[in-house]
LOBALUM-841690 format. One record per residue (C-alpha): x, y, z; residue in one letter; residue number from 1. Coordinates in Angstrom, 2 decimals. Layout:
REM LOBALUM-841690
         x         y         z   aa     i
         X         Y         Z    A   NUM
...
REM end
This chain:
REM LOBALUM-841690
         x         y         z   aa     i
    -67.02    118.74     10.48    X     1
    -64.50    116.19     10.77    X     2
    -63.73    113.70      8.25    X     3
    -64.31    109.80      8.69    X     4
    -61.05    107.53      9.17    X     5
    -61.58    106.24      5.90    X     6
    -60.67    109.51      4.55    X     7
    -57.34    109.29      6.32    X     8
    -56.36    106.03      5.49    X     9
    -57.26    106.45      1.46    X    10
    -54.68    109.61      1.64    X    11
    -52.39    107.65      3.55    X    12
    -52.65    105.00      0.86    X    13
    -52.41    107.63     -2.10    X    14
    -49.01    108.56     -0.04    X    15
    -50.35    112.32      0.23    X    16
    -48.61    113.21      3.59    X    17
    -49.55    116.76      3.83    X    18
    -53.22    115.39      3.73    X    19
    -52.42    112.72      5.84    X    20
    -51.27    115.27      8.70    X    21
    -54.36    117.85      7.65    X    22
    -56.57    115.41      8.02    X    23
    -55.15    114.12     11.15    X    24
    -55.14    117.46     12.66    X    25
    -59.13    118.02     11.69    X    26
    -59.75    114.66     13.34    X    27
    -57.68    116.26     16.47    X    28
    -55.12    112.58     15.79    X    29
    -51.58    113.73     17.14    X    30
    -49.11    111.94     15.36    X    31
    -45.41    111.57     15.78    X    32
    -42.65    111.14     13.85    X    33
    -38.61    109.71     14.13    X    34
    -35.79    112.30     12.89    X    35
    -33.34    110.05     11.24    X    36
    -29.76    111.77     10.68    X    37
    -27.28    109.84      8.16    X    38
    -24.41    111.19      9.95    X    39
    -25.57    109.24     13.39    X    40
    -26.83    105.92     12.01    X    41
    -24.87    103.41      9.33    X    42
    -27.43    101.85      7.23    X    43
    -26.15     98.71      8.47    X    44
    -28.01     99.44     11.76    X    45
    -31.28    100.61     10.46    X    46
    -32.62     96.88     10.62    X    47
    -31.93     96.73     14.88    X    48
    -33.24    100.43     14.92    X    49
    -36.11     99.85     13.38    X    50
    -37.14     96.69     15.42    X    51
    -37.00     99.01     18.81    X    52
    -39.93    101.29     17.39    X    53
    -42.51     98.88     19.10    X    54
    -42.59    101.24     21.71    X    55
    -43.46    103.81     19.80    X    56
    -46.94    104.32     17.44    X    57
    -45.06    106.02     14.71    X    58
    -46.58    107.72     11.64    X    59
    -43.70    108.56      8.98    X    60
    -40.19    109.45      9.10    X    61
    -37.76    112.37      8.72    X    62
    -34.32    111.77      7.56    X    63
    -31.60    114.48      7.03    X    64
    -29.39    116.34      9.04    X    65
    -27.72    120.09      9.38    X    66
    -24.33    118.32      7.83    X    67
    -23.97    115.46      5.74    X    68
    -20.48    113.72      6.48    X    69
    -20.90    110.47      4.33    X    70
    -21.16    109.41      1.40    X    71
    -24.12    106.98      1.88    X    72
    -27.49    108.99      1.86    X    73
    -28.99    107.23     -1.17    X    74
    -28.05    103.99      0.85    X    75
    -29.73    105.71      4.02    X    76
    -33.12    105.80      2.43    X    77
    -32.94    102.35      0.36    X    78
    -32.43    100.01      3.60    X    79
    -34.98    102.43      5.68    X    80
    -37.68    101.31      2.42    X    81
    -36.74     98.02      3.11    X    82
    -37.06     97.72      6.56    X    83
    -40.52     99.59      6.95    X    84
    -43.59    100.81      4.88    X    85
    -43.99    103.81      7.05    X    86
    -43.77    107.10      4.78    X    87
    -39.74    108.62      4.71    X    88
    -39.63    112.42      4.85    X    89
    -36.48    114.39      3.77    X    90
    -36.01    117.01      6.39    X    91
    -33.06    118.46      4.12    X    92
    -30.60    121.05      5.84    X    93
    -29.11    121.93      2.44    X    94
    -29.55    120.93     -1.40    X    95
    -27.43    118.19     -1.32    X    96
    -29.96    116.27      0.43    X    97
    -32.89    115.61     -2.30    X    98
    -33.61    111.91     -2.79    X    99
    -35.76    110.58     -5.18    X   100
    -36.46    107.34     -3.26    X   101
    -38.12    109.08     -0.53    X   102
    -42.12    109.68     -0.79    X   103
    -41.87    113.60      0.08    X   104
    -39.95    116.34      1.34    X   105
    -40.31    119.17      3.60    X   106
    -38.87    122.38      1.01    X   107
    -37.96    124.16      4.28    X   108
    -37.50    128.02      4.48    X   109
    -35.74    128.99      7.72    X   110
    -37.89    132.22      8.40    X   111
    -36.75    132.89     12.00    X   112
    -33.56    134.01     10.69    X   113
    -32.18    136.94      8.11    X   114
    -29.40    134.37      6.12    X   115
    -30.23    134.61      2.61    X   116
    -28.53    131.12      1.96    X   117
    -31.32    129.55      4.01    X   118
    -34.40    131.73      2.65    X   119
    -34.01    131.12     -0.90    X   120
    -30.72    130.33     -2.02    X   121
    -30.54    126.15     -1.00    X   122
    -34.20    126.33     -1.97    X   123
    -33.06    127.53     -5.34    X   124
    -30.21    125.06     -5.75    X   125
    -32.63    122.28     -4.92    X   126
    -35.89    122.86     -6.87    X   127
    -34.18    121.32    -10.31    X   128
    -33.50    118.55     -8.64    X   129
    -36.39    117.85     -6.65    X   130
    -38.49    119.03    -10.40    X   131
    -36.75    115.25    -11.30    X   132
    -38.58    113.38     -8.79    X   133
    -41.68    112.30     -7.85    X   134
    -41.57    113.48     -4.37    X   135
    -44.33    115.16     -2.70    X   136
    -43.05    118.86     -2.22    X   137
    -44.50    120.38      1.21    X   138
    -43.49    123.88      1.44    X   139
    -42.85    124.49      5.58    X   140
    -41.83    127.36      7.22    X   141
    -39.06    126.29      9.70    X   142
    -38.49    128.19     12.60    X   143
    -35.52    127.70     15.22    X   144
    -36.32    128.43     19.20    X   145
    -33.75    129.17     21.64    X   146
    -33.58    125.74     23.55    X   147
    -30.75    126.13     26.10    X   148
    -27.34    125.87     24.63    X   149
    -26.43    126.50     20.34    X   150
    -27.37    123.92     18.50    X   151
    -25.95    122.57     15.10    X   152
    -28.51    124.09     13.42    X   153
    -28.68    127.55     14.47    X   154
    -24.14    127.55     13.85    X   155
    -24.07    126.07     10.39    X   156
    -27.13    128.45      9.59    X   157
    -25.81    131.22     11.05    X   158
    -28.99    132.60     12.35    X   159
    -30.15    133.34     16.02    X   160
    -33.03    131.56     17.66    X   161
    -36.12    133.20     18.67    X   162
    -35.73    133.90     22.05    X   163
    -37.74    131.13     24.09    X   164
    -39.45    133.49     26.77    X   165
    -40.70    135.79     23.58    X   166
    -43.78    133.75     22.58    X   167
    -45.07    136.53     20.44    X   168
    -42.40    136.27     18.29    X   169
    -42.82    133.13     17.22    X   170
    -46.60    133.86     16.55    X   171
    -45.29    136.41     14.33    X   172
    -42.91    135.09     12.71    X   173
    -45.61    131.72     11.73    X   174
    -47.98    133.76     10.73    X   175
    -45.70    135.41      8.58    X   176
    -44.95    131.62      7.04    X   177
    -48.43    130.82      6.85    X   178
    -49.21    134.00      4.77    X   179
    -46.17    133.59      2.79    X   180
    -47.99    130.24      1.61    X   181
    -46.32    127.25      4.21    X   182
    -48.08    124.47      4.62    X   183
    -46.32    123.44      7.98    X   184
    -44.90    125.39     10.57    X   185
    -42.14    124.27     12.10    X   186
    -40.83    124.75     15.46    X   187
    -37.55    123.45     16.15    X   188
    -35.26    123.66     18.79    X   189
    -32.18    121.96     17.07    X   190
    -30.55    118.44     17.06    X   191
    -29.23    117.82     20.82    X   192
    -31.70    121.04     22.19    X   193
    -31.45    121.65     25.97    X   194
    -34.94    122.03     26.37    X   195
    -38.04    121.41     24.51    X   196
    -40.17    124.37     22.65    X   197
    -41.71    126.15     25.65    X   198
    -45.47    124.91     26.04    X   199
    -46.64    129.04     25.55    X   200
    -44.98    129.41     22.28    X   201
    -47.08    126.41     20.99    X   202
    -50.17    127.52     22.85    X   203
    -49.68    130.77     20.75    X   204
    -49.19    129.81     17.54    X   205
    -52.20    126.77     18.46    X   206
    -54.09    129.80     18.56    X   207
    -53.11    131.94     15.67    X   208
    -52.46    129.23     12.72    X   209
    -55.25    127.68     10.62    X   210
    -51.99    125.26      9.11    X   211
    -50.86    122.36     10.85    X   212
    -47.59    122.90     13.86    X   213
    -44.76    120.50     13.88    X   214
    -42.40    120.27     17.06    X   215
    -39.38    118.90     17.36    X   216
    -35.83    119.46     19.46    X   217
    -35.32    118.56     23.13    X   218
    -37.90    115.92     24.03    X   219
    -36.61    113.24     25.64    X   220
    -39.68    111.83     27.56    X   221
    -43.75    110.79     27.07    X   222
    -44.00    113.45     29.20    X   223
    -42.51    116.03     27.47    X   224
    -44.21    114.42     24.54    X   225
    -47.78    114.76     25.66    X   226
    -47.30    118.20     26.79    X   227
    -46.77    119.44     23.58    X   228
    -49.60    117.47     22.44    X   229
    -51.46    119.33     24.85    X   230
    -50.14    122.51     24.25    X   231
    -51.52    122.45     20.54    X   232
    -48.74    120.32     18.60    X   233
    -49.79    118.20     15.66    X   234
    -47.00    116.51     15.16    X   235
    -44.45    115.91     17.57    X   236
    -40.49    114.85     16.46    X   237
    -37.67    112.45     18.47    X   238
    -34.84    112.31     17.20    X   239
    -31.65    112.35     19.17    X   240
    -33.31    110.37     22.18    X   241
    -34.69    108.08     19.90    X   242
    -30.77    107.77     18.34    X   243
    -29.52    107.16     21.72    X   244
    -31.98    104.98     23.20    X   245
    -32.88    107.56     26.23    X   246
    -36.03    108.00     25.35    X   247
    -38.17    108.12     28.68    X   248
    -41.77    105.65     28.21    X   249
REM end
């Protein structure tokens, strides 16, 4: 049975995000969120950035990055707080990027590839330091798709994408992270993807998952947007056309 909106705004209030985006997804609510990457945006310009979401009905944000080239994260995350109550989300591509002035993180595990680093060695660098903070910890299985061209995240991991016309490898591969205890899948394409995740791997892992699917990489339109809504994405993720201002309404 699905729960009342009053249900979803008390967890939103209580800052539980994971139960913000359950609940969502039992409510059938898509929601969307903005990738923020340091390394593309000073903090001086989060003010002007944040003014042109009015286009947008946003739900929380993701900040972090495959690299992290300056030396003003913690500054990153203080002017995003004060420029919008909207949730912040560390999307961290190694250790180095734990905050404690965000509200959660995703404690990613990159299980479409075989690179120990990225399976459980930056995950044990950074559980001390996330053990410090208050953050809400949502473990996610994060799983790159082939999306055209290499992306920065699939070179710094070192890890190939799942083919995109091999849909039941991806279903594998999430059912794999759901079993293995994820809370989120996630289904990537990269920062500066080609193309989005192909509408049949989403339909298959709609199909197979009883967690909520994240999607992100390569969508540059409403379009492209509300056909991976339709496809059976929960959440859906702009971030470099939202950086860039090409995002297609």
């Amino acid at each position: 049975m699905a729960l009342s909106w009053t249900n979803i705004f008390m967890a939103l209030q209580k800052n539980n995000i994971l139960q913000q985006i359950e609940l969502a997804r039992a409510n059938q609510k898509k929601m969307l969120a903005i990738l923020l990457d340091p390394d593309k945006l000073n903090p001086k310009d989060v003010q002007e950035k944040i003014r042109s979401l009015s286009a947008f009905q946003v739900d929380f944000f993701l900040v972090g990055g495959s690299l992290l080239l300056t030396d003003y994260f913690d500054n990153f995350i203080q002017a995003l707080k004060e420029n919008t109550n909207l949730p912040i989300v560390l999307f961290p591509g190694s250790a180095q990027q734990v905050n404690k002035n965000a509200d959660a993180i995703l404690f990613l595990q990159l299980i479409s590839g075989r690179n120990p680093d990225f399976l459980i060695n930056q995950q044990v660098q950074a559980a001390p330091l996330v053990k410090q903070t208050d953050l809400e910890v949502i473990p996610t299985g994060y799983i790159l798709v082939e999306s055209g061209r290499e992306t920065t995240a699939s070179y710094i991991s070192n890890t190939k994408p799942i083919p995109a016309d091999k849909p039941e490898i991806a279903v594998t591969t999430a059912l794999a992270g759901q079993y293995l205890g994820h809370r989120l899948i996630y289904l990537d394409g990269g920062s500066g993807a080609l193309n989005p995740i192909p509408q049949e791997i989403i339909k298959s892992c709609k199909k197979s998952l009883d967690i909520p699917i994240i999607i992100g990489g390569g969508i540059r339109s409403n379009e492209q947007m509300q056909a991976a809504y339709k496809a059976g994405a929960d959440v859906v993720v702009i971030g470099t056309a939202f950086e860039q201002n090409t995002f297609e309404i």
